[in-house]
C-alpha positions in Angstrom: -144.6 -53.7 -26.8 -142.8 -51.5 -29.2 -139.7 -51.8 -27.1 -140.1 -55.9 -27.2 -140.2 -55.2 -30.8 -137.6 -53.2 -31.1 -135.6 -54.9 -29.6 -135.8 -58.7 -31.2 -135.7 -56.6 -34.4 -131.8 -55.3 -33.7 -131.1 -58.7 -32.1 -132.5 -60.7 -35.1 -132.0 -58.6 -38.0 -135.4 -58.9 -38.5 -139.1 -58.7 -37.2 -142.5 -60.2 -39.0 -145.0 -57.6 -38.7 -148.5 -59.9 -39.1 -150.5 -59.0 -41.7 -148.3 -55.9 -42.5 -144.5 -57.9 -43.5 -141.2 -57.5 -42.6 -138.6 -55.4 -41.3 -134.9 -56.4 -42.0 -131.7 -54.8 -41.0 -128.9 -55.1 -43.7 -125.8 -53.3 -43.7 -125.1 -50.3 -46.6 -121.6 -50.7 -47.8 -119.2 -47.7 -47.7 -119.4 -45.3 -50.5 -116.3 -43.2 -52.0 -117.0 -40.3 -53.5 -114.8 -39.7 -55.9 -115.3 -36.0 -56.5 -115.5 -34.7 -53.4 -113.0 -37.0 -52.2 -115.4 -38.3 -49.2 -116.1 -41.9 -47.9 -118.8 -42.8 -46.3 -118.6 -45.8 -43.3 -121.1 -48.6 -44.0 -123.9 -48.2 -41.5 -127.2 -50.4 -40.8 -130.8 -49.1 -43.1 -133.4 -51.1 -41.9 -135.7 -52.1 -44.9 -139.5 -53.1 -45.3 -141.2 -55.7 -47.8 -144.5 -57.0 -47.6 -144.0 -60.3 -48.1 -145.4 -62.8 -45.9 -144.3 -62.6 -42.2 -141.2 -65.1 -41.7 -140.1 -66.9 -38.6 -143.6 -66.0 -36.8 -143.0 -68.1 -34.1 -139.5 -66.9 -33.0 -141.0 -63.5 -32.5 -144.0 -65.1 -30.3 -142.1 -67.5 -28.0 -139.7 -64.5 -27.8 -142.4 -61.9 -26.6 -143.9 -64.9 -24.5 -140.7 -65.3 -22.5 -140.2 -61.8 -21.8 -143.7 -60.7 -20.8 -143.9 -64.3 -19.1 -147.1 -65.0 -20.8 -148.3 -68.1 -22.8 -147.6 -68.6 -26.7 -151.2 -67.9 -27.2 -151.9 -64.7 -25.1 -148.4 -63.9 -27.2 -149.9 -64.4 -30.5 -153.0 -62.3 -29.3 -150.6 -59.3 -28.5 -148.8 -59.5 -31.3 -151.7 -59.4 -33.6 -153.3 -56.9 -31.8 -149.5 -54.5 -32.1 -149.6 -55.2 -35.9 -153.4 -54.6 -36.5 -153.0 -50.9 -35.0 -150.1 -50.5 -37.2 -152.0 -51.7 -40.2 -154.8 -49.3 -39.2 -152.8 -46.4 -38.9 -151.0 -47.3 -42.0 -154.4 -47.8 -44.1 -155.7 -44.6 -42.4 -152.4 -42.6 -43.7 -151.7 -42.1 -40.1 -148.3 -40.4 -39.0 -146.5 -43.8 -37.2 -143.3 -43.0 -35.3 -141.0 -45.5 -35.3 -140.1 -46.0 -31.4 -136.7 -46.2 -31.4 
């Protein structure tokens, strides 16, 4: 699953996490420094808030299609991927991020 998510996350730009929020990918602009007379090439940070989850439903007919499942077995893995995260989060649990 964490390659599923992964993956509609760098495609999308952005992945609901149910129950937990939302990962976004946004791109940090080049930086000069000045002093040390250095740029810096913009490059992708991929950002959290804990808003509500947005476009929910993308992410489950996505995961649907590619595990050739129905939307509601989908929904049922999904919430199941982002409870364990949640409980490792509450439980201060190390979480790798998979990619």
């Amino acid at each position: 699953m964490d390659q599923l998510f992964v993956t509609y996350l760098f495609t999308r730009k952005q992945c609901p996490l149910p129950g937990i929020g939302n990962l976004i990918i946004e791109n940090k602009y080049a930086e000069n420094d000045f002093v040390s007379k250095r740029k810096t090439a913009p490059k992708p940070v991929i950002l959290f808030n804990n808003s509500a989850p947005t476009a929910l439903n993308n992410l489950i007919e996505f995961i649907a299609e590619q595990k050739n499942i129905s939307i509601a077995e989908a929904n049922r893995q999904i919430e199941a991927y982002s409870s364990n995260i949640k409980n490792k989060l509450d439980a201060d649990t190390f979480l790798a991020c998979p990619w």
